[in-house]
N, C-alpha and C positions, 0 to 999 in steps of 0.2 A: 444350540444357540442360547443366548441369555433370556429370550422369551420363552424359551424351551422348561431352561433351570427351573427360573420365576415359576411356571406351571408347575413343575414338579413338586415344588417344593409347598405351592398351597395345599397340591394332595397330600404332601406328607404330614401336611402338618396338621387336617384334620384328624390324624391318625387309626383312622377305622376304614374297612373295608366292609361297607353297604351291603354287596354279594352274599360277602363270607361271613357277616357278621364278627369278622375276630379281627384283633389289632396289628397293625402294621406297624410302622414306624410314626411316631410323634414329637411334637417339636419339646427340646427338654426344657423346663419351667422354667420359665420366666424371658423366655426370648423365641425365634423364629429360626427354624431348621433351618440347615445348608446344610451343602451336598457333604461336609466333611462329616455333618452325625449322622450322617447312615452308615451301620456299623453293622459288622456280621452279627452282633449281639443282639444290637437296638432293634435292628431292619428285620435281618435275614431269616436269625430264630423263630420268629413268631409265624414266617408263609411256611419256612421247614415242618417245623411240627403240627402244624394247620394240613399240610399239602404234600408233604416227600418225605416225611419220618418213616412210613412205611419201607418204603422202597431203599430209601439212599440214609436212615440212621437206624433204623432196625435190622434191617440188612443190609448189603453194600453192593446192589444191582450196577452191574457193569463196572464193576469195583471201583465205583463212587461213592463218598462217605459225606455227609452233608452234618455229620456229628459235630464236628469244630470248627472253625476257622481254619487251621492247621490240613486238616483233613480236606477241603471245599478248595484251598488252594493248590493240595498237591498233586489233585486229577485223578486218574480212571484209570478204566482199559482205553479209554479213548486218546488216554496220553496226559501231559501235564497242561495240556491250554485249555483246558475245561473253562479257567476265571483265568483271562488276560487280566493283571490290575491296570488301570490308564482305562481298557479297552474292554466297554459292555460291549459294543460292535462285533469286535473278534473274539470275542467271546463264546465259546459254545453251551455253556449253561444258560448265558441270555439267547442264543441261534434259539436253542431247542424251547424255551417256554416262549420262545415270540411266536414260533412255529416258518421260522426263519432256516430250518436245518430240516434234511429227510427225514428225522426220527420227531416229533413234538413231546415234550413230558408236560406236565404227567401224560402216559400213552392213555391210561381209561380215563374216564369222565370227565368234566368240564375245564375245561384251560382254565390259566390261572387270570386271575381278571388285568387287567389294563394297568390299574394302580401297583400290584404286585410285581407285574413286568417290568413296570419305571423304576420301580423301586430296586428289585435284582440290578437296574442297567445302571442307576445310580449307585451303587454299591460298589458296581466293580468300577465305573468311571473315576468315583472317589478315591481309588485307590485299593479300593477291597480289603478296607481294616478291621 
């Protein structure tokens, strides 16, 4: 919904994550995020390497690769709809961190927070660029 966006987009645009203490996505100077700059670059990199560099760029658990763009779009063992682009929803990369899917990642210790999950869902609603 547009009241949805609107929310989303003040979180982005404080650009820090409270929890984690490390940076998400922020609005780029001298204007006000939209869903178009959430960017595998801008967005994604910063919870990757915070939260699944381990797993999916250090190694490539479930032969998922969270290293590029490139990589994050062309799926797993679980097949290629890992990131629907159009569709956080049908998405299994957003299913599994919402905990929306049988498996949740990260599988150990604490989900990823709330702002992070918007943000994943906003990525790939964007168009996952």
């Amino acid at each position: 919904t547009k009241t949805g966006i609107v929310a989303l987009l003040a979180i982005l645009a404080v650009g820090c994550d409270p929890k984690a203490n490390a940076p998400t996505a922020a609005a780029p100077a001298g204007g006000e995020a939209s869903v178009a700059d959430v960017t595998f670059a801008s967005a994604i990199q910063p919870i990757v390497a915070q939260r699944c560099a381990k797993c999916h760029v250090e190694e490539t658990k479930g032969r998922y690769s969270l290293a590029s763009l490139e990589s994050a779009l062309a799926g797993g063992k679980s097949g290629p709809g890992v990131v629907v682009p159009g569709n956080g929803e049908g998405s299994l990369l957003y299913q599994m961190v919402a905990g929306k899917a049988e498996k949740r990642m990260p599988p150990k210790g604490d989900p990823l927070s709330d702002q992070d999950i918007a943000t994943i869902k906003a990525w790939i609603d964007s168009g996952a660029h």
